[in-house]
MMTF fields as JSON, N, C-alpha, C and O atoms, coordinates in Angstrom:
{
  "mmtfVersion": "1.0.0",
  "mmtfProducer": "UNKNOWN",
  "numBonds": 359,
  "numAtoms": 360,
  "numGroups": 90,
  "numChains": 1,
  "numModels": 1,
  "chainsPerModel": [1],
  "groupsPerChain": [90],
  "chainIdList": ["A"],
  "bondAtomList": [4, 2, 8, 6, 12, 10, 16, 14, 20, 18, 24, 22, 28, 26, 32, 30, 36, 34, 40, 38, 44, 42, 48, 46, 52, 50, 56, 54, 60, 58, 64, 62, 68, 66, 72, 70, 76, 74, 80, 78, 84, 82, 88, 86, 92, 90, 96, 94, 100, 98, 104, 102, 108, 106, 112, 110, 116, 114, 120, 118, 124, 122, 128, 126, 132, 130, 136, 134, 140, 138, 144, 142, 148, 146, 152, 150, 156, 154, 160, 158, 164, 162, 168, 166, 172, 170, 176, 174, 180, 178, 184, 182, 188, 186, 192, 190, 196, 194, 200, 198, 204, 202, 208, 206, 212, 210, 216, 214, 220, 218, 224, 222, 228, 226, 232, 230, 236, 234, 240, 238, 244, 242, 248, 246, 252, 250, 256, 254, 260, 258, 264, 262, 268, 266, 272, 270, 276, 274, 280, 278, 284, 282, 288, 286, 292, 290, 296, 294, 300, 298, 304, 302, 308, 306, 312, 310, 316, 314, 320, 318, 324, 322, 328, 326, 332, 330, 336, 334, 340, 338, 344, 342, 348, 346, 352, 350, 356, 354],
  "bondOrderList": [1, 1, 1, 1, 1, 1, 1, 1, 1, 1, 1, 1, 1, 1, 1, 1, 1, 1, 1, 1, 1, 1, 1, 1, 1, 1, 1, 1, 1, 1, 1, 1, 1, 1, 1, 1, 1, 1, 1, 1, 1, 1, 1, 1, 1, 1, 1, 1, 1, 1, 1, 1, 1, 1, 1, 1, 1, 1, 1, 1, 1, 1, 1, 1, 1, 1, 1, 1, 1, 1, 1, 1, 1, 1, 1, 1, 1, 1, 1, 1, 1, 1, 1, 1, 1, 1, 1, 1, 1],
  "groupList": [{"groupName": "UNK", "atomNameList": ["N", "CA", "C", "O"], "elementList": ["N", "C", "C", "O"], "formalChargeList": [0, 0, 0, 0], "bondAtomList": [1, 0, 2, 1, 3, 2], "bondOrderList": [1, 1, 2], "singleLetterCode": "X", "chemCompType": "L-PEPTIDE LINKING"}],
  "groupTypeList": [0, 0, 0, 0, 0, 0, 0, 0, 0, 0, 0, 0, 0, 0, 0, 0, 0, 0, 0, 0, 0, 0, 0, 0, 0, 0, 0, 0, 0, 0, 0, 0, 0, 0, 0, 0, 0, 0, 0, 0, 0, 0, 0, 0, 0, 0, 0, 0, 0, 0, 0, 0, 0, 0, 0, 0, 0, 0, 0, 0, 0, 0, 0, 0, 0, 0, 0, 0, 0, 0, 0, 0, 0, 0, 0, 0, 0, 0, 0, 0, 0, 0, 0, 0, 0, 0, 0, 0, 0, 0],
  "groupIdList": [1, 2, 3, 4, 5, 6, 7, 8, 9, 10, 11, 12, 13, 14, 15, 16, 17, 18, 19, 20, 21, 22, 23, 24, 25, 26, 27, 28, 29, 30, 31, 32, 33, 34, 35, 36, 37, 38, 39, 40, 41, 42, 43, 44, 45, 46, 47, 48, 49, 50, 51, 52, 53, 54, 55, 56, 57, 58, 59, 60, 61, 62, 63, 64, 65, 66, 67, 68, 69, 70, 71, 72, 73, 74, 75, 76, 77, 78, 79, 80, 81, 82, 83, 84, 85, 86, 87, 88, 89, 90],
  "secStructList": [7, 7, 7, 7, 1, 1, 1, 1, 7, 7, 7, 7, 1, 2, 2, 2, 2, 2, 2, 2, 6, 7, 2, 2, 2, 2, 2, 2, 2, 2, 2, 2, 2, 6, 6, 6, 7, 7, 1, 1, 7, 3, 3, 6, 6, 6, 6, 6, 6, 6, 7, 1, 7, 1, 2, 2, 2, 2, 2, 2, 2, 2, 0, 0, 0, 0, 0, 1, 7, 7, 7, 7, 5, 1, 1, 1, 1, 7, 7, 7, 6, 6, 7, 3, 3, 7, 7, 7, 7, 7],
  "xCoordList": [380.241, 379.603, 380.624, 381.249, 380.766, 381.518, 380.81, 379.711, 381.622, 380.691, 381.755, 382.832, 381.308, 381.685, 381.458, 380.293, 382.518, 382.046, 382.676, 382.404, 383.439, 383.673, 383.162, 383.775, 381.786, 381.435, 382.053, 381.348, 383.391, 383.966, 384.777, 385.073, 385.313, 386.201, 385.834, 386.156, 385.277, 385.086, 386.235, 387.197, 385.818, 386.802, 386.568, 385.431, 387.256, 386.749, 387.596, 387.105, 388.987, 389.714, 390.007, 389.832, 390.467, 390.817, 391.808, 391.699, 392.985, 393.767, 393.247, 394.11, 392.334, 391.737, 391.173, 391.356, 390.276, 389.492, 389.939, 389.255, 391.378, 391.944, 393.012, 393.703, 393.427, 393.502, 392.814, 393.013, 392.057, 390.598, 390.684, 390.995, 390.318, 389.645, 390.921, 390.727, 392.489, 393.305, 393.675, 394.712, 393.24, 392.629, 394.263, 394.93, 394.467, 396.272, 397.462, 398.331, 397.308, 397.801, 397.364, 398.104, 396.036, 395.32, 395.613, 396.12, 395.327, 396.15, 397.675, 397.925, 398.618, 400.121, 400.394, 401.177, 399.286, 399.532, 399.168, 400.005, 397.657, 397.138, 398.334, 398.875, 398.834, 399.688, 401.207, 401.955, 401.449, 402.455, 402.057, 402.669, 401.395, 400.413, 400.435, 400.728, 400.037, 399.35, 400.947, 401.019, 401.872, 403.521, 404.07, 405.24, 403.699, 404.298, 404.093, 404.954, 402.605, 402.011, 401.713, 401.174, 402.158, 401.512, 400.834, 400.095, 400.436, 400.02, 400.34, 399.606, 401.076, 401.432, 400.908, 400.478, 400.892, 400.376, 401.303, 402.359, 400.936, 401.791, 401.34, 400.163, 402.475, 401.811, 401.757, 402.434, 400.941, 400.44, 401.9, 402.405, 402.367, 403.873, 404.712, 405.34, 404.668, 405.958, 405.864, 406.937, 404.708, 404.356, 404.105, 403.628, 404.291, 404.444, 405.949, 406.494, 406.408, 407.821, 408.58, 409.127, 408.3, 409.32, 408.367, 408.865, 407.353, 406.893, 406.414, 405.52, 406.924, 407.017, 405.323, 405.202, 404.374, 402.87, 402.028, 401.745, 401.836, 401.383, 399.981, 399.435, 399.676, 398.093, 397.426, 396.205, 398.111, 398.134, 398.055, 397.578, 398.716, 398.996, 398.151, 398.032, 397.427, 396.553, 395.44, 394.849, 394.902, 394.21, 393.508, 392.335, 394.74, 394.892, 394.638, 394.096, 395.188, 394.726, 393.624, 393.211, 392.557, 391.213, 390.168, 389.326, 390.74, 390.017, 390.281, 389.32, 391.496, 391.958, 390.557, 389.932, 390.719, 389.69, 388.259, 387.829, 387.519, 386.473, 385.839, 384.688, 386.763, 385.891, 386.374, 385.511, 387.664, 387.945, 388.389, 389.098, 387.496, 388.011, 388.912, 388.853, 389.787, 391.561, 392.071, 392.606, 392.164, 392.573, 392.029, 390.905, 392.387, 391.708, 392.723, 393.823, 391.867, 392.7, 392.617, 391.949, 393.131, 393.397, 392.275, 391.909, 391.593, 390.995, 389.789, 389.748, 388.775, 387.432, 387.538, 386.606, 388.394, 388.902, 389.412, 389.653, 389.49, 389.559, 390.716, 390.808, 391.541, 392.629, 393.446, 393.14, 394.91, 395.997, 397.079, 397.127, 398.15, 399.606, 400.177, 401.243, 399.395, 398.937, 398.122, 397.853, 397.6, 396.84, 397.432, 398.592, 396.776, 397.459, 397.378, 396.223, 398.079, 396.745, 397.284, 398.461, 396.528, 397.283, 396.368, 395.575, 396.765, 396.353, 394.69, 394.72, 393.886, 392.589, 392.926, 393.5, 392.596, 392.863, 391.663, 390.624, 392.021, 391.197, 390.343, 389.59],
  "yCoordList": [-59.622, -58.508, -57.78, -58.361, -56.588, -55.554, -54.879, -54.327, -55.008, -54.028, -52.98, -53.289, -51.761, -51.201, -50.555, -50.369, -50.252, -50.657, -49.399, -49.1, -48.563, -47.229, -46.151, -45.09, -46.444, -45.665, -44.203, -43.248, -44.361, -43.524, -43.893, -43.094, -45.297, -46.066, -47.132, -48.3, -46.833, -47.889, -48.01, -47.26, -49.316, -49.627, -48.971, -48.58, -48.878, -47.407, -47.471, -47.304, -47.733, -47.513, -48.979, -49.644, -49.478, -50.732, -51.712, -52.815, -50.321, -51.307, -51.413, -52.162, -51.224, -51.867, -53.072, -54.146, -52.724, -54.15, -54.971, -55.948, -54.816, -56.378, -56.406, -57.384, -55.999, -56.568, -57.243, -58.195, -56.392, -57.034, -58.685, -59.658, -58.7, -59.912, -60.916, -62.05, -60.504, -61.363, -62.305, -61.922, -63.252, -63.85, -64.52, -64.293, -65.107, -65.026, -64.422, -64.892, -63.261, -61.976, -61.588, -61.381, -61.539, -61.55, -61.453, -60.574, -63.255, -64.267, -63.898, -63.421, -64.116, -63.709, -62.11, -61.682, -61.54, -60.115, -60.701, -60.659, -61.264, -61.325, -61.851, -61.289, -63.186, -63.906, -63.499, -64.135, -61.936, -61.369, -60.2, -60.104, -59.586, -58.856, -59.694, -59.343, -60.696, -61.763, -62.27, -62.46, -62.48, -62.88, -62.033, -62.328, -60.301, -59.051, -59.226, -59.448, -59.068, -58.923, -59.973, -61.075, -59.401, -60.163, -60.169, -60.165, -60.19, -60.006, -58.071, -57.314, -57.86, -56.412, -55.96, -56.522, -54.581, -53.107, -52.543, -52.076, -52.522, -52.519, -51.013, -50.716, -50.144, -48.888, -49.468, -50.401, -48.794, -49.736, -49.049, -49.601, -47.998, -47.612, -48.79, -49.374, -49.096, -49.858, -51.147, -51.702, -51.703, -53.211, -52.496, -53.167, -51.138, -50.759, -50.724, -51.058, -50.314, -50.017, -50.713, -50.347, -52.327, -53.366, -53.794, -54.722, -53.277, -53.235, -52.573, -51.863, -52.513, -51.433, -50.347, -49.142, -51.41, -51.161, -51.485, -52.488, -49.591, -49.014, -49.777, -50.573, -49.241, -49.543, -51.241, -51.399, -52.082, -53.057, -53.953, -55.062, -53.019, -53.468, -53.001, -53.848, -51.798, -50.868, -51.636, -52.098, -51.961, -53.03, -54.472, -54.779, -55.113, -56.231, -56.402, -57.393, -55.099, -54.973, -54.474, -54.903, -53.766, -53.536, -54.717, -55.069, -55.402, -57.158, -57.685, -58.323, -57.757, -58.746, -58.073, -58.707, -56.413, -56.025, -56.256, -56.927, -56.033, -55.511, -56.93, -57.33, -57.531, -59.116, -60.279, -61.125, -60.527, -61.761, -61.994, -62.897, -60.398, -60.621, -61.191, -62.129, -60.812, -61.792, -60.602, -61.04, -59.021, -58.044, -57.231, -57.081, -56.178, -55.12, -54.271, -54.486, -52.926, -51.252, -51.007, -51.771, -49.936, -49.627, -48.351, -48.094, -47.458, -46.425, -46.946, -48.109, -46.107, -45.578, -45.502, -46.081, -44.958, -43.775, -44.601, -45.808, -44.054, -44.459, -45.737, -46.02, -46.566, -46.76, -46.065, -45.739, -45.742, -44.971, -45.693, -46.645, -44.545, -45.483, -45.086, -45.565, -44.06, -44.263, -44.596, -44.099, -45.736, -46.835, -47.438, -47.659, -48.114, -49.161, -50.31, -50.304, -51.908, -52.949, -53.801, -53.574, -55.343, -56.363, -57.915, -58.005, -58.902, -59.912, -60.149, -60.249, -60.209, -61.024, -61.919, -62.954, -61.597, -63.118, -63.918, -63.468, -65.265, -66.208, -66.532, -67.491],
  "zCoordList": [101.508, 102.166, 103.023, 103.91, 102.759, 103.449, 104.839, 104.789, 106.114, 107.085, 107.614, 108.122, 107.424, 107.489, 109.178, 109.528, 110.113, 111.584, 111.98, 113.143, 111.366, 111.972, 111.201, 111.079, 110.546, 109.881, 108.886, 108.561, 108.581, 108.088, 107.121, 106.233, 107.146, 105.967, 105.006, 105.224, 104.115, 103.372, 102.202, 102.043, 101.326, 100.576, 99.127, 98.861, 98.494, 97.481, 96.271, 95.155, 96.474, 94.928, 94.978, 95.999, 93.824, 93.353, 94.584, 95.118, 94.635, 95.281, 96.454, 96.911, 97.542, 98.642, 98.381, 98.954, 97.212, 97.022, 96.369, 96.068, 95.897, 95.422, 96.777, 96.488, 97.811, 98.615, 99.9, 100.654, 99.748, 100.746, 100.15, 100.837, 98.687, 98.272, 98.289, 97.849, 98.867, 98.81, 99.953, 100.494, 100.417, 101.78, 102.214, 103.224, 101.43, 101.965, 102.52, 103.255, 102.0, 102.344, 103.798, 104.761, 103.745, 105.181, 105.649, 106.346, 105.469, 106.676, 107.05, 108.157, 106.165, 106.805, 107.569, 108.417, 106.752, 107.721, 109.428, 110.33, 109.603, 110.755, 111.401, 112.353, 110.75, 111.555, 112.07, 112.813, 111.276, 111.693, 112.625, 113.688, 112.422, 113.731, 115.474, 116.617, 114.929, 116.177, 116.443, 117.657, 116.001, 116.682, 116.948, 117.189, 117.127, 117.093, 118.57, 119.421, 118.743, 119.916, 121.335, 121.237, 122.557, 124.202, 124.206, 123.221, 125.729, 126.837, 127.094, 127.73, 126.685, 127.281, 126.387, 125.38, 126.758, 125.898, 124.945, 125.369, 123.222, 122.133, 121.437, 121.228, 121.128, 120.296, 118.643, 118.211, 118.001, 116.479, 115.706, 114.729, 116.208, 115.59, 115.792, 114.909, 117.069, 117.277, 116.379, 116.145, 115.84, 114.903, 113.815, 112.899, 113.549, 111.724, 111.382, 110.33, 112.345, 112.131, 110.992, 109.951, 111.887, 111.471, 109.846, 109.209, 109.373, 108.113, 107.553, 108.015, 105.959, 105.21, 104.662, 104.44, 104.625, 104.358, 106.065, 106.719, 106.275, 107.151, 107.129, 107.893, 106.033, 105.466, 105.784, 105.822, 105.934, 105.936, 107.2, 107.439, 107.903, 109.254, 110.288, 111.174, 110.524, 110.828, 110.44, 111.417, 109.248, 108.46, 109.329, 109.54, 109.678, 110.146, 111.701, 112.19, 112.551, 113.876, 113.777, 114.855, 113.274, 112.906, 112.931, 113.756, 111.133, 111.879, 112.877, 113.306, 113.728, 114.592, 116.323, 117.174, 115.975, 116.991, 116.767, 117.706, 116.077, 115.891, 115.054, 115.225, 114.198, 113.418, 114.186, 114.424, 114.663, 115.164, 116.508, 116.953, 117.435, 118.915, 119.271, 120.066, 118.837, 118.848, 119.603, 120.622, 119.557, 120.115, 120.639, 120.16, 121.915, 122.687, 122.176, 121.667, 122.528, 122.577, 123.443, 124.139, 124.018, 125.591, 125.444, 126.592, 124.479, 124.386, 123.732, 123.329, 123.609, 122.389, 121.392, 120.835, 120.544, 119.484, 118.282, 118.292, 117.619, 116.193, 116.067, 117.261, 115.443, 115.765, 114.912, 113.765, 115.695, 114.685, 115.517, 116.296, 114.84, 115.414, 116.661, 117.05, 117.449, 119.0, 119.847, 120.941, 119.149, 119.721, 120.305, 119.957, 121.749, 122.629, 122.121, 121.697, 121.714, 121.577, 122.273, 122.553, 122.922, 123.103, 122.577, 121.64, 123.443, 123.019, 123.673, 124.9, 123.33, 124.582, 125.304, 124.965, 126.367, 127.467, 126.972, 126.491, 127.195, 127.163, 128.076, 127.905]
}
């Protein structure tokens, strides 16, 4: 089941949904997202930079906000690559 939580992006051509459905990939994205990032305030440019698939990474701080409360934004607004993000305190 897909939820779609910013009401504007769903998954639509192939290659989303064979990476959606690739749970490994995910995972190493999340887990390179989540070693990018503090305690401090991160722009989503500065953690695309150092990798080549934008799409992916943008992706991954999305779940990490919104499905696995693992991350905050500093704003409201959509996320892009002047988004603030950091870690949740515990």
């Amino acid at each position: 089941m897909i939820i779609n939580r910013s009401d504007i992006y769903t998954l639509c051509s192939k290659k989303c949904k064979s990476k959606f459905k690739n749970k490994n990939q995910i995972k190493k994205v999340d887990e390179y997202v989540l070693g990018s990032i503090n305690y401090d305030w991160h722009f989503v440019k500065d953690i695309v930079l150092s990798r080549k698939n934008k799409f992916e990474i943008v992706a991954s701080i999305s779940r990490l906000i919104y499905f696995e409360n693992r991350l905050i934004k500093k704003n409201n607004k959509e996320i892009n690559l002047q988004t603030m993000v950091t870690l949740k305190k515990k």
